[in-house]
MIMAR-876415 format. One record per residue (C-alpha): residue in three letters; x, y, z. Coordinates in steps of 0.001 Angstrom, whole numbers, plus 500000, padded with zeros to 6 digits. Layout:
MIMI; ALA; X; Y; Z
...
//
This chain:
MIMI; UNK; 500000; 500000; 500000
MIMI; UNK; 500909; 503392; 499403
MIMI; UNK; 500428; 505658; 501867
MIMI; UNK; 499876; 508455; 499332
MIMI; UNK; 497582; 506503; 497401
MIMI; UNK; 493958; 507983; 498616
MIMI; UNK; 491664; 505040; 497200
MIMI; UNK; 494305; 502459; 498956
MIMI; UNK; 494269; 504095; 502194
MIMI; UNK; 490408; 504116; 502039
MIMI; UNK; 490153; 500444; 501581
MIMI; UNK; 492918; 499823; 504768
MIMI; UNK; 490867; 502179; 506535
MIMI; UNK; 487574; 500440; 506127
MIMI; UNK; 489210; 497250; 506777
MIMI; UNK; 490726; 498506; 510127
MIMI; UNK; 487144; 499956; 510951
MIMI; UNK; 484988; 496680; 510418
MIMI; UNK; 488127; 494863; 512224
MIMI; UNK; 487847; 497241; 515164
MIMI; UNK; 484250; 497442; 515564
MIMI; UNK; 482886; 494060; 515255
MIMI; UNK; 480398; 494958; 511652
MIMI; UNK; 481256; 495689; 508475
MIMI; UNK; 481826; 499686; 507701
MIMI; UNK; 480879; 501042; 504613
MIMI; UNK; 483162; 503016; 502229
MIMI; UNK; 481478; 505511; 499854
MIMI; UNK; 482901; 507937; 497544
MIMI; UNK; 482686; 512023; 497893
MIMI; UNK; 483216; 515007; 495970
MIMI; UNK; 486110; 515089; 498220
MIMI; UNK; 487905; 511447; 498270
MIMI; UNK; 486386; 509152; 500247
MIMI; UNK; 483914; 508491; 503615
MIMI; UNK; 484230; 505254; 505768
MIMI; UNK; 480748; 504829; 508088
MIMI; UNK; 480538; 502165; 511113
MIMI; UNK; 477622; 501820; 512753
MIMI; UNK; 477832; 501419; 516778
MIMI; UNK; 475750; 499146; 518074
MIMI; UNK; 474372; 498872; 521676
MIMI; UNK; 475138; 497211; 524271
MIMI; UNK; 478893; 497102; 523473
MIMI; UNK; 480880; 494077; 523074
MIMI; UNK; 481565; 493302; 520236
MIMI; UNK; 483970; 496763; 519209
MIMI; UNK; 487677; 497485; 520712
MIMI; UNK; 486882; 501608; 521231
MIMI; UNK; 490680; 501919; 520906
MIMI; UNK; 491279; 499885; 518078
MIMI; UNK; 488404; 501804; 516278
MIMI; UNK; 489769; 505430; 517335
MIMI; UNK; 492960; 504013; 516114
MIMI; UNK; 490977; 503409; 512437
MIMI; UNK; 489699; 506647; 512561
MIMI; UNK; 492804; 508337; 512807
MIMI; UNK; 493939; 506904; 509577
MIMI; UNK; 491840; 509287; 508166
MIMI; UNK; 492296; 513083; 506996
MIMI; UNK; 489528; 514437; 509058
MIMI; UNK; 486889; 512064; 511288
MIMI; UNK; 483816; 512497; 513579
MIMI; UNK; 481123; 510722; 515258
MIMI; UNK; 476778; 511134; 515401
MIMI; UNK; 474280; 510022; 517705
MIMI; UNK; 471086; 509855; 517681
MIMI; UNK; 469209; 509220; 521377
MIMI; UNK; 466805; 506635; 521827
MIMI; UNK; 463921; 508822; 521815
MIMI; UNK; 464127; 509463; 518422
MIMI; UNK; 464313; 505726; 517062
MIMI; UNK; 461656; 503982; 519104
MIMI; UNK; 463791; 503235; 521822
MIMI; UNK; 467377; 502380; 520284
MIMI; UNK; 470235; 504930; 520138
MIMI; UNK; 471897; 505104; 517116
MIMI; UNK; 475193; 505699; 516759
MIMI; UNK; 477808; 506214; 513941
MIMI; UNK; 481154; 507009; 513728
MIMI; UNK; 483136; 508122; 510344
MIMI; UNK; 486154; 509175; 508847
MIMI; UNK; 487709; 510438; 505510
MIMI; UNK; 490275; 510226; 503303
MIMI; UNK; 490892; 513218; 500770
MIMI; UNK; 491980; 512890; 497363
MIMI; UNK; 493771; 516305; 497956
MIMI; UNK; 495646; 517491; 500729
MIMI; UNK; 493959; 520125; 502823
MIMI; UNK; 495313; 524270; 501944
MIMI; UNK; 498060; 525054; 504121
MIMI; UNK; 497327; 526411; 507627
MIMI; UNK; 493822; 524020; 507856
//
């Protein structure tokens, strides 16, 4: 793998991510590069939270959403995702 290569480091990504957490993540392509999603499911078990903040960080830029229970009949939904860029951020960002 390249390191430089952004499709390649996608695909290690996503395959670090469904490692990590336990399901598989999805990878999806963006005007930007590229977006790797895993959903989090409760009760916890079956993800490593450090070997999945570890995936994330192979990304350019990464985040998390959650959605409380009250607003899916009961089930908290949670996500977390990160991206790879097919061109490096401007200087100073």
């Amino acid at each position: 793998m390249t390191d430089h290569d952004p499709q390649q480091r996608a695909w290690h990504l996503a395959e670090q991510l469904s490692r990590a957490g336990g399901t598989d993540a999805t990878l999806t392509t963006t005007p930007t590069g590229y977006r790797v999603e895993l959903a989090i499911t409760r009760p916890h078990g079956t993800d490593d939270h450090l070997a999945v903040l570890k995936a994330l960080a192979l990304g350019d830029r990464w985040g998390h959403t959650y959605s409380p229970p009250s607003r899916n009949n009961g089930t908290a939904r949670e996500t977390v995702w990160s991206e790879i860029h097919t061109d490096p951020p401007p200087e100073g960002r």
